[in-house]
N, C-alpha and C positions, 0 to 999 in steps of 0.2 A: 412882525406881529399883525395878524388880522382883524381889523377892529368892527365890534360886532353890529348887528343891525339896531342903529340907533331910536327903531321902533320898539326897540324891546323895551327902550327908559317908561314906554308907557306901562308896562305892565310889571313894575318888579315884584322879585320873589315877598311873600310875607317873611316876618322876624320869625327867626327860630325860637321854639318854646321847646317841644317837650319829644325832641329823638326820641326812637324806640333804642332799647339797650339791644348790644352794648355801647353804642354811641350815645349814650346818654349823661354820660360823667366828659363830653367832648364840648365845651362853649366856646360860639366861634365868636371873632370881633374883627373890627379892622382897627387900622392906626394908619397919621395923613399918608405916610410912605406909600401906601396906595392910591394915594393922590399925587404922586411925585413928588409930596415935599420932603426936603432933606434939613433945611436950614430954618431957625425960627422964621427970620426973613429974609427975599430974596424976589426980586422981581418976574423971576421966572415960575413961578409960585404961583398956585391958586389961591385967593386970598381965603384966610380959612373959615368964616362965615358960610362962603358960596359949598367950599368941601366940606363943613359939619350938616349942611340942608340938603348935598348930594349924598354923601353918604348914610343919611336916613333914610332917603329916597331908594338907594339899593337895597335897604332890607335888613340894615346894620342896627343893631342896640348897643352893643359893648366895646368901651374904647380904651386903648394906651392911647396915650397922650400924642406921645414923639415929640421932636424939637423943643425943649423949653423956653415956653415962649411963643410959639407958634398960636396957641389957644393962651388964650389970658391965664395968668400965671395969679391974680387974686383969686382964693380959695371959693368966696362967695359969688364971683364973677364966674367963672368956671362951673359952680355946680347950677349957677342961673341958666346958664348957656346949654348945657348937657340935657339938663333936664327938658328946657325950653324943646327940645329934639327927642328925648325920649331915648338919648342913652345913662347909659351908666359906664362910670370911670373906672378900669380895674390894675390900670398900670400908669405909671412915669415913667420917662426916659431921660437918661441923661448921658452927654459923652462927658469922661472923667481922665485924668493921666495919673496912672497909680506909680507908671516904674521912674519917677521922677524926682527927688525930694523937693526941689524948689515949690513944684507944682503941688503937692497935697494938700497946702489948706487951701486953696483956690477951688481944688475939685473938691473937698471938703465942705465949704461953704457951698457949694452950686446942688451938693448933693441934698446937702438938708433942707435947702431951700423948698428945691423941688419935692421933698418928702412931707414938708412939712404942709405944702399947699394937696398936694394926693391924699395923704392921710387925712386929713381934713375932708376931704370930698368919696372916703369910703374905697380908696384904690387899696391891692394884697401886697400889687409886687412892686420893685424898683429894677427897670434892666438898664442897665452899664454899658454902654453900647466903648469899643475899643479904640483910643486915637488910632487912624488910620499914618502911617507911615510916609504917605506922599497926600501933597496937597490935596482938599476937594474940586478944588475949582481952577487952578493953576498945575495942576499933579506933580508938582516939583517933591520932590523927596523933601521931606524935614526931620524924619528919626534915621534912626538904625534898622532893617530889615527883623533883625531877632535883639530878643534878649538875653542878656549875656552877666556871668559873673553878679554885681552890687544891682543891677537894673532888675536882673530879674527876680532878686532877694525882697527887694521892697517892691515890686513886684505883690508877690504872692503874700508879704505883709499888709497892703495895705488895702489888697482886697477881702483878707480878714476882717480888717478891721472895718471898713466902708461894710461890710456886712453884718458885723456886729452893729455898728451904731443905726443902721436901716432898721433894723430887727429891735434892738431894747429902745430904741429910744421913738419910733415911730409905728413899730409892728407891720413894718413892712418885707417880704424876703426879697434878698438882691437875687437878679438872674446874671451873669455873664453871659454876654453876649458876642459870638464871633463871627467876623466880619472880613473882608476881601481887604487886603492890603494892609491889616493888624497884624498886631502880635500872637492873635489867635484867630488863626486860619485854618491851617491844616489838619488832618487828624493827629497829627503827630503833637503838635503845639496845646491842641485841647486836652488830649490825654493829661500831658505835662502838665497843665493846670490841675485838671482832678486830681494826679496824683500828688499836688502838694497844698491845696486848699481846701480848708476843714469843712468838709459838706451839711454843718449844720447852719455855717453862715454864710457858705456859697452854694447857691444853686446855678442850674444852666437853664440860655433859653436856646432852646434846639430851633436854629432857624435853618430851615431845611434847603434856602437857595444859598445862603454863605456857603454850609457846609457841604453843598455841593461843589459850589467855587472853588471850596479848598482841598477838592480830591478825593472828598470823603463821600460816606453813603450813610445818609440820615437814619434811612431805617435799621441797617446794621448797629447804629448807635444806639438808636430805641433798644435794643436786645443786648448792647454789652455794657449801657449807660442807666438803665435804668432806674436806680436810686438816684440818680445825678441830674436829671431831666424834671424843671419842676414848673416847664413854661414854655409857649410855643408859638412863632413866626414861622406860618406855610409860605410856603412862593419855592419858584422856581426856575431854574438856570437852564439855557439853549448846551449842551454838551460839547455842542461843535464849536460854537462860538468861544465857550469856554477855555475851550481846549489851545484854540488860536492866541487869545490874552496871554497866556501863560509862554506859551511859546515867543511871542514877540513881545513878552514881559510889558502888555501895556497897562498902564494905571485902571485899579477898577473902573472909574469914572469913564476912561474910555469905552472899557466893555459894554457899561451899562450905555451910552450914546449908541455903540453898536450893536443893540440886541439880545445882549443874554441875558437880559432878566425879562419872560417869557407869559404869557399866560396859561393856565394848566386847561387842558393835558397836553401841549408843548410840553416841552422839556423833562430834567428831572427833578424830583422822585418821580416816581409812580403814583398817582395822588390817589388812587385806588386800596394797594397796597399800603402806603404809609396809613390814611387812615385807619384803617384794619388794626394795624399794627401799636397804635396809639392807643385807639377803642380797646385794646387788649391789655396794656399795661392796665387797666382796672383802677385808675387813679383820677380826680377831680385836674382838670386841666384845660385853661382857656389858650384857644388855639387862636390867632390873628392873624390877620389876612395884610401879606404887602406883595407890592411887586417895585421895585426898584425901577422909577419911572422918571427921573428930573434929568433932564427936564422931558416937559412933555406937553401936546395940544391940549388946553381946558377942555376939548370938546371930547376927548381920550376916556378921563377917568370913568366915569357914570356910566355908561353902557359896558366897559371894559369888568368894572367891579362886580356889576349884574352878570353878566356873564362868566365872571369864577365864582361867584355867590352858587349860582346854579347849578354850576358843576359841580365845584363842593359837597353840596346838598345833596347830589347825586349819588356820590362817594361813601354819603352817611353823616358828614360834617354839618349838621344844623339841618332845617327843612325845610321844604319851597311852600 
């Protein structure tokens, strides 16, 4: 990855306001994963004061959260903080273990917590981000590769239900989200969600570099998904590199140290094409900016983000 001329930090793009249609029903944001964070805490981390004052500084208004915890988790602390910068909240994130019974009221608890501090600060959505299969940080396996038989019954149970309770009891809609070395990776794996989770209380967040991870093509989903798409993480995957991971079945974590999560126009989608294709659906839809970066130089993010800011913009995604 070429990282860009750090003279450009002087000049970033302005905030998006007012796309010409049809990108106008498209609002873009970031969340820290653009900052390489993954974990609320982690010493390889930008501490997230320095990332909420960089990322205003790149041009950014509208934030998911990510990591709970990561940004102050008190409701009034949080909207102190936002505002203090001039964005606004429109998402939580949370990782949850649905296929597990021991584990549900732990993710239970973790979830309403989180909703309860978003809803309070004016966020829509809640995305579910998927236990990943092999460690983060030691990549030791700790699940089963798929879901099988009773796991994947509760399963699809209890992400009904974590949608139901998001939705009446918060007014929030959950997104599922899928991810490299989840239960929901491939095209094959996400269909099998759609086809058995009730789409008034599941939605999907169409993140376009997973779902290139997992062999799939985002934008072919925009067009056979489109009732089911109610939320959106851009970024993008090296193809080659990709392709290597799988082959030598190494942990995403490795990938991501090697490369394949890429700044656009590297890699894939087509960031041209997708947003076209978004702009098209004709639906209200905040699109958010990551790149799968942890770890990574502090000195990385800020010039890195201005420069897919820009691109973007270029694309039709928000304006310079």
């Amino acid at each position: 990855m070429t990282t860009p001329d750090p003279a450009a930090i002087t000049n970033p793009p302005t905030k998006a306001r007012n796309p010409e249609p049809p990108f106008d029903k498209l609002t873009i944001g970031v969340c820290p994963d653009q900052w390489g964070v993954w974990f609320p805490e982690d010493e390889k981390q930008i501490p997230w004061r320095t990332a909420l004052g960089e990322m205003a500084q790149a041009g950014f208004s509208v934030m998911e959260t990510g990591p709970w915890g990561y940004f102050p988790k008190d409701a009034r602390e949080l909207q102190s903080v936002m505002d203090e910068h001039g964005f606004r909240v429109v998402a939580g994130t949370g990782w949850g273990i649905l296929h597990k019974e021991e584990a549900w009221a732990q993710t239970e608890r973790t979830f309403r917590a989180i909703a309860e501090t978003h809803a309070a600060v004016g966020a829509e959505y809640m995305v579910h981000l998927p236990p990943m299969y092999r460690d983060e940080k030691t990549w030791e396996f700790t699940d089963d590769r798929e879901l099988t038989g009773e796991a994947w019954q509760r399963y699809v149970t209890n992400a009904n239900e974590l949608g139901r309770i998001m939705r009446e009891d918060y007014g929030l809609t959950m997104v599922l989200h899928p991810h490299g070395d989840s239960h929901i990776e491939t095209p094959e794996e996400i269909a099998r969600v759609f086809e058995a989770t009730d789409p008034e209380l599941v939605s999907f967040c169409l993140d376009t570099g997973h779902i290139v991870y997992g062999g799939g093509d985002p934008i072919a989903m925009i067009d056979e998904y489109p009732e089911r798409i109610g939320y959106v993480h851009i970024k993008a995957f090296d193809p080659g590199i990709t392709r290597e991971a799988h082959e030598k079945d190494w942990p995403f974590g490795e990938a991501v140290a090697k490369g394949a999560s890429v700044r656009p126009p590297a890699g894939l989608p087509d960031m041209r094409q997708l947003v076209q294709r978004l702009a098209a659906m004709d639906k209200e839809l905040y699109v958010i900016c990551e790149q799968d970066l942890y770890p990574c130089d502090p000195a990385l993010p800020l010039p890195n983000a201005i420069a897919t800011r820009e691109f973007l913009a270029a694309c039709g995604l928000g304006v310079k």
